[in-house]
N, C-alpha and C positions, 0 to 999 in steps of 0.2 A: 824257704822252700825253693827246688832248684825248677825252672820250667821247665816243661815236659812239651815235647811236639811230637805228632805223629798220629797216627790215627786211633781211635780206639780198640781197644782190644774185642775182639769176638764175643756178644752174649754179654756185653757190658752193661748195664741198667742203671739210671739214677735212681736214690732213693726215694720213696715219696714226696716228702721235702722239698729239697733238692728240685723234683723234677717240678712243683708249684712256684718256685720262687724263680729258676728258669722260665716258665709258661708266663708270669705275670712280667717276667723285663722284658721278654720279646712282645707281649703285647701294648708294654708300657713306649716301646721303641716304636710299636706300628702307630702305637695314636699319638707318638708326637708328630711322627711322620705324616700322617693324613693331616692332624692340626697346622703344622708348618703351611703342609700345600694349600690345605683352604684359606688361611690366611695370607697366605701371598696370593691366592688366588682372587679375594675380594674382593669385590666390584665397588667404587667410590659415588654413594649416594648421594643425589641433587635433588631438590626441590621440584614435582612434577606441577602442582598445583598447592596454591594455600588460600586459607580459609573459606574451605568448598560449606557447603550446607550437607544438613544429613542427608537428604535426597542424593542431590548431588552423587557426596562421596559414597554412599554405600552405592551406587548404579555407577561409577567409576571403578570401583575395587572390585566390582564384579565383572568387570567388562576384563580389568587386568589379570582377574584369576583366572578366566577363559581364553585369554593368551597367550597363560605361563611367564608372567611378568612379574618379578617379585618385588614386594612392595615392604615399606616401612614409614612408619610417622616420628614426628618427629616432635621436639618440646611444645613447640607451639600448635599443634595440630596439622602441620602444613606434611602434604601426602610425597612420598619418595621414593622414587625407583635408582636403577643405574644409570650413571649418568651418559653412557653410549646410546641407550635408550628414548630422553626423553622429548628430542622431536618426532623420533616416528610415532611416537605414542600420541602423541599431543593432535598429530596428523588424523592418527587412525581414530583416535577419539574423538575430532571434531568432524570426521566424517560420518561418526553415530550421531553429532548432536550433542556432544557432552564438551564441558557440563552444562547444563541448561542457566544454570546462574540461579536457581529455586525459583524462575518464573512459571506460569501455567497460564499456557495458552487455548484454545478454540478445543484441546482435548480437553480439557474439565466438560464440557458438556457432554461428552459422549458415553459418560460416566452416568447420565442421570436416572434418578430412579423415577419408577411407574411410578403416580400419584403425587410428584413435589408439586408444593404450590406456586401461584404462579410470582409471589415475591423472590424467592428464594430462586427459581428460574429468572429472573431477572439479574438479580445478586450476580448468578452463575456467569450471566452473560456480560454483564460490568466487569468481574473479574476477567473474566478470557480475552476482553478486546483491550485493557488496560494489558493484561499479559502479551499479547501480540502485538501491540505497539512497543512498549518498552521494549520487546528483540528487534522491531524492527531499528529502532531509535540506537539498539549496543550496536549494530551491525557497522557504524560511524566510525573511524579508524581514531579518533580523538576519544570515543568515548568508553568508560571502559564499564560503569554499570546505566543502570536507569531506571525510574521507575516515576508512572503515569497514575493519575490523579483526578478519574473524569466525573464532575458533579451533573446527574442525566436528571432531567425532571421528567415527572410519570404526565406523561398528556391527558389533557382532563377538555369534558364537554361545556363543562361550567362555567369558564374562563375564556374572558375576549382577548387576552393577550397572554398567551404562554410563554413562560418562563424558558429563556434562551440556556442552553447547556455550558457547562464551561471545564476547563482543562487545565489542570498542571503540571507541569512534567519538572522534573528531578533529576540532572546528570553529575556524574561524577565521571572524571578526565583523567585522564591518564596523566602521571608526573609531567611538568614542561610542555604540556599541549593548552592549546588556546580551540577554542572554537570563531570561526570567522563571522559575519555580518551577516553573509549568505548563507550560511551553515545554519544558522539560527534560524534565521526564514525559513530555510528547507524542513526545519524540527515542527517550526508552527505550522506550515501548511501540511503535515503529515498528518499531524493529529486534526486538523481543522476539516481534511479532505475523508477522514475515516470516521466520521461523529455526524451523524446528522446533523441539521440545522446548525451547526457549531462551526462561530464566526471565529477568524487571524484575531481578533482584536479579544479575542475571551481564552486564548490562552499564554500562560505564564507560563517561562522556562528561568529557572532556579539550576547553581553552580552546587560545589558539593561546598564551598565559602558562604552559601546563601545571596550570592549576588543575582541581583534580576539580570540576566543578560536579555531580556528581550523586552527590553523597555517600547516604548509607543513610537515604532521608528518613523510612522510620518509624520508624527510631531517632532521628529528630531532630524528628519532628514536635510532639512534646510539648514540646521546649524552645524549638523559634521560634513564632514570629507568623505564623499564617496571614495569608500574603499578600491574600486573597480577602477577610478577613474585617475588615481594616486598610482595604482598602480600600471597602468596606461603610458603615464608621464615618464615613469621610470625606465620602462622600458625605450622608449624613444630616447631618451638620454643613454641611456647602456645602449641602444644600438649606433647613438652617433659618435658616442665614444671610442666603439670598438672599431666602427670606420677607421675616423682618423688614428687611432694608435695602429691600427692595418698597414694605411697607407704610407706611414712616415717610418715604421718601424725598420722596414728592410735600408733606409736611407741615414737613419740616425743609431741603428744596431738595437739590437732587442735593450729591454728594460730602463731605455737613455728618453723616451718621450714621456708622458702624462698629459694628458687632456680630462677636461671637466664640460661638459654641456648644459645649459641651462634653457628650457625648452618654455612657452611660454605657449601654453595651448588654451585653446576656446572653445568650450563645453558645453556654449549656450547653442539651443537651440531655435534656430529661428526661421521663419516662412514668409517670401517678398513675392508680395503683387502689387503690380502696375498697367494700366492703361493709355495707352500714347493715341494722340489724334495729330494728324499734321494739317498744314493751312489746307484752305480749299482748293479745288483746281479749277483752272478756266470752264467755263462750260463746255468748249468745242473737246475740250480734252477727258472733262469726266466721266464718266460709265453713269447711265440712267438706270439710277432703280425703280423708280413706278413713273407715270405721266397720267394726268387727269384733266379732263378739260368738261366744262359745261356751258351750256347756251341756254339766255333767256330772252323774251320777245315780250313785250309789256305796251297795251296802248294801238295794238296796228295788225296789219297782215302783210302777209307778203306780196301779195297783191297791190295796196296798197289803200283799197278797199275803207272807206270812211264815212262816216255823215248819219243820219239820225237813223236809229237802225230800223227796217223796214221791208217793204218789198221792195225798191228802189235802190235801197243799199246793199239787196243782196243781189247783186248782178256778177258776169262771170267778168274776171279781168279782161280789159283790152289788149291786143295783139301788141305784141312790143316793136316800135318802130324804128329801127337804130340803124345808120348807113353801114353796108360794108366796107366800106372805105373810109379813110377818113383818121383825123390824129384820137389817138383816146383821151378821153375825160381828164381832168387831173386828177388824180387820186382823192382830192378832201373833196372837189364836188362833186366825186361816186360815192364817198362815204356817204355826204352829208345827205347826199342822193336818197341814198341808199337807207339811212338812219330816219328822214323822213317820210320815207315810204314804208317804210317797216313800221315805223312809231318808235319806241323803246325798245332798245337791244343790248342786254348784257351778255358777256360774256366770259369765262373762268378759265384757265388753267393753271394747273398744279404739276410741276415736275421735280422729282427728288432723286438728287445724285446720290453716287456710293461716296461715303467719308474715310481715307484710310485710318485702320487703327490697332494698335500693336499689343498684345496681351501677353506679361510676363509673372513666370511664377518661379520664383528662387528658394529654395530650398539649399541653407548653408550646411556644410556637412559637420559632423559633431567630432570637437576634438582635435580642430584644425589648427596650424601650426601659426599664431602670430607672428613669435619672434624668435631668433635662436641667438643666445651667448655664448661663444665657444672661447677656452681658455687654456691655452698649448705651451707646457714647458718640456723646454729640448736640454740636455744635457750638453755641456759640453766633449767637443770632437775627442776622441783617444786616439793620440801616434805613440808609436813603438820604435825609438832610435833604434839606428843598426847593434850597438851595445845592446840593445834589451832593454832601456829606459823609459819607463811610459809615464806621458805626460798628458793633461788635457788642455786644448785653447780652445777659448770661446768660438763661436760662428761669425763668419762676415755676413755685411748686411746682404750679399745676392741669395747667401745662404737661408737668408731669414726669411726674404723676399719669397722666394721661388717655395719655401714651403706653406709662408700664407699661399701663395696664389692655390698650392694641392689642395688647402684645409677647405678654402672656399668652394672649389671644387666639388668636394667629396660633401661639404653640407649643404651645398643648394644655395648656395650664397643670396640674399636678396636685399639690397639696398633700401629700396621701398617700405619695404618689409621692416626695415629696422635694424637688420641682424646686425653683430658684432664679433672681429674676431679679435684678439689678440694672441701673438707668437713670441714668446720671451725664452730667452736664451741663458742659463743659469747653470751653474755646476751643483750636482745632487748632491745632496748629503745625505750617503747612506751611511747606515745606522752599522756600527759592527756584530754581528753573527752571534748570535745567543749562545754559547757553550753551554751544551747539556752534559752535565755529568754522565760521565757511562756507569753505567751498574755493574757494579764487581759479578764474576763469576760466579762466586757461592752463593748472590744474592738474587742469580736469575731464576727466574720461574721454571725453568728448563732442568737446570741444574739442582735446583731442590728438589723437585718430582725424581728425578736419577739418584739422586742420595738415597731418597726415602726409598727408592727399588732396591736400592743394592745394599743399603742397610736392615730392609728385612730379611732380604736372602740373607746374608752373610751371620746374621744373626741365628737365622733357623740350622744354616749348616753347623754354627758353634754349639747349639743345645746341641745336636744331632752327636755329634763330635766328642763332646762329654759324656755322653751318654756311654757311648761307645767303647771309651779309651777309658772310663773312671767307673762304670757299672757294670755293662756287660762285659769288658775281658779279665775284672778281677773274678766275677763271678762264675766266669767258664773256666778260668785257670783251678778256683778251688774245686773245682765239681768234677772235673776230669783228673781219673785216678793217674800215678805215673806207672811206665812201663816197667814190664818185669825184670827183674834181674838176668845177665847175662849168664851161659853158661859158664863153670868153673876152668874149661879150655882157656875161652876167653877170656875168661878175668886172669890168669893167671898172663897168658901174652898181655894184655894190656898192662897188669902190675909192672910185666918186667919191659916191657916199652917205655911206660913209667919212668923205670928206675934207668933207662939209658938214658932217657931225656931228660931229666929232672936230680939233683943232687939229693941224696939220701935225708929219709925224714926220720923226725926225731919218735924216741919212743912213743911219748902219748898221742902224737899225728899218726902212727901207723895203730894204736889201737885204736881212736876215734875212726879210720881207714876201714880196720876190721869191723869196728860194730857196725858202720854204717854198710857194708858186704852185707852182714847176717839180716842188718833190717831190710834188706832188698830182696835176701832170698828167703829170708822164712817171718815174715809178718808176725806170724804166730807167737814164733818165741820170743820175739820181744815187746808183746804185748803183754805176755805170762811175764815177762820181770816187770814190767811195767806196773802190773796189776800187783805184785808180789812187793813190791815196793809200796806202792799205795796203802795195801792189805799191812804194812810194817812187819813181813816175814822173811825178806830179803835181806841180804848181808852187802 
């Protein structure tokens, strides 16, 4: 059949048929066509949460439907959105509080009904403060579930010594996380500090390995390594490291020094008193703290007054007769004068000087630096001949010299002390440069994501394409009638235009010529021979 273009003729109609088998390939073209686009358009699902609990996931799916976030599960039950999506999601939902991880906290009681009894209100209350420790306990960046384990004894009047409470707790960590020493502490005093009566030493904290990580640490603290104090050390050592590779660096060229410190610290704590006295001082020179003096008279008066007691003995003294003139007594026969007249005379004194004395109280501070090892390899020098030839020579000794004297320097150098340095001068052996294979083109991640784009485009455009070129335009060509026959004017100009251009055709080409004229202009009649052949009445 010859193709036919142009428009259709006026008042043209498909037949029924015809016009349903048309209706179903444009529609079969519009739904590949939307198929195509939704499928290129398909958003690549990621894992938002796995192995949520029912709670959980159905108050998560709901939160998502109320969003407009579309969701999907997957083999294992693990929940699925798109993957442009699942931090803001993750955001927006831990700012509701999801997922809760199936614990129930301090809300279970606000649930309660009129008339529970008072066991089960207890239950209630056991559960919700076990539920609000355990979040308090995941809120740990190492840990990633938990769950609390409290044994409460009910107080009773009968009983002189009640039963102390006790606690277990239960963590599971997140892959390559450790819990530290004091981490643990911090887990026991949480639960110790929110439990009544409930002693550090009554709770057990258990790994998801079942390991006890909170063994009896003051029974064990004497035999391990403070953690705190290890790490203390270290860093004094990384800071006196980083010193001296500072200071030699810009003199030796980057990466040509190495230093090692070995620091030697004293942990013990310890408190000095002493009491110092020094000799005496002269008396003319010391400071009086008290003076005491007393006087006794025994046997006599001052008078002088004696003899058998009486009226006779009690007369007044006589008037003292003494020249004024005259050399004075000797001193022992005024005493002795004097000590016989009197009778019996003692006399006392007591004088107590200030004693110097010195009171010290020393307190060593924790941590303090005994001793330091310091251990300095220098690289040999790099020269670069005027050629461009690079060679290295070792250091001379001013060289070596002059940079002990910076090392000592810069670590506080102390003889006394013990410290040590050594500076040795060695050529490095670096190690040669790891060759990493490069990854082929086709095999980067960049490059297969781009494949996979453009080989489902190119794929959609090829259905589309066939459809096209193999369905609908064979099926529009049959369905569209051809145009009428020319008038007989112009068929005749055209014949004899024909016959200038073309060399004369043979008999049966000019009848074949002619029938196919009359099929063009009269349908009819050659359907009537058509039919008349069929019918076997045609000749």
């Amino acid at each position: 059949m010859a193709e036919v273009s142009g428009p259709l003729p006026r008042g043209f109609q498909f037949p029924g048929s015809q016009q349903v088998a048309l209706m179903l390939s444009v529609a079969s073209l519009i739904g590949v066509l939307v198929a195509g686009y939704l499928w290129s358009q398909a958003p690549d699902y990621r894992v938002l949460y796995g192995n949520l609990s029912d709670r959980d996931g159905g108050t998560v799916i709901a939160a998502l439907q109320q969003m407009n976030v579309p969701y999907k599960f997957a083999d294992g039950g693990a929940l699925m959105i798109p993957a442009g999506q699942i931090h803001e999601m993750r955001l927006r939902l831990a700012s509701q509080g999801l997922p809760k991880g199936g614990l129930v906290g301090f809300e279970l009681m606000e649930g309660q009904k009129f008339g529970v009894s008072q066991f089960a209100e207890q239950i209630n209350y056991q559960r919700a403060l076990e539920g609000e420790l355990a979040r308090s306990i995941q809120s740990l960046s190492a840990v990633q579930n938990a769950r609390v384990h409290l044994a409460l004894s009910k107080p009773s009047a009968f009983l002189r010594e009640q039963p102390k409470p006790s606690a277990s707790v239960i963590l599971s960590l997140y892959p390559g996380r450790a819990l530290e020493s004091s981490q643990v502490s911090a887990v026991v005093h949480l639960v110790s500090n929110s439990v009544p009566d409930l002693q550090a030493k009554n709770v057990s904290v258990v790994d998801q390995t079942g390991n006890l990580i909170s063994a009896d640490r003051n029974n064990n603290a004497r035999a391990t390594v403070d953690p705190g104090q290890l790490r203390y050390r270290q860093e004094i050592e990384r800071s006196y490291n980083a010193r001296i590779e500072g200071i030699l660096a810009p003199l030796t060229g980057p990466n040509n020094v190495r230093a090692q410190v070995t620091a030697d610290l004293d942990f013990s704590e310890m408190e000095h008193a002493e009491e110092l006295y020094k000799p005496n001082q002269k008396p003319d020179v010391a400071a009086v703290r008290s003076q005491q003096t007393s006087e006794a008279l025994n046997g006599g008066s001052p008078g002088g007054a004696g003899g058998v007691p009486g009226a006779l003995s009690n007369q007044p003294p006589a008037p003292a007769a003494a020249p004024i003139t005259g050399g004075a007594a000797p001193a022992a026969a005024t005493g002795a004068a004097a000590a016989a007249a009197a009778g019996n005379m003692r006399k006392d004194a007591t004088i107590k000087y200030e004693i110097d004395k010195t009171i010290r109280h020393t307190r060593q501070e924790i941590g303090r630096i005994k001793r330091l090892n310091v251990a300095v390899v220098v690289n040999n020098r790099k020269q670069v001949s005027t050629a461009g030839k690079v060679t290295y020579l070792p250091l001379k000794e001013e060289e070596l010299a002059k940079l002990t004297s910076l090392v000592k320097e810069v670590m506080g150098y102390d003889k006394e002390r013990g410290d040590t340095v050594s500076v040795m001068n060695s050529a490095f052996n670096v190690p040669d440069a790891e060759k990493i294979p490069e990854v082929p083109l086709w095999k980067q991640p960049e490059t297969i994501e781009l494949a996979k784009m453009i080989g489902k485009n190119l794929l959609i455009a090829g259905v589309l394409l066939f459809i096209i070129l193999r369905v609908l335009r064979p099926m529009i060509k049959t369905l569209i009638p051809p145009p009428p026959p020319p008038p007989a004017s112009s068929l005749a100009l055209t014949n004899e235009s024909k016959d200038a251009q073309q060399p004369q055709l043979s008999n049966y080409e000019q009848s074949m010529e002619q029938a196919k004229q009359i099929a063009r202009g009269d349908p009819k009649v050659v359907a009537n021979v058509v039919k008349a052949w069929v019918s076997g009445n045609g000749n």
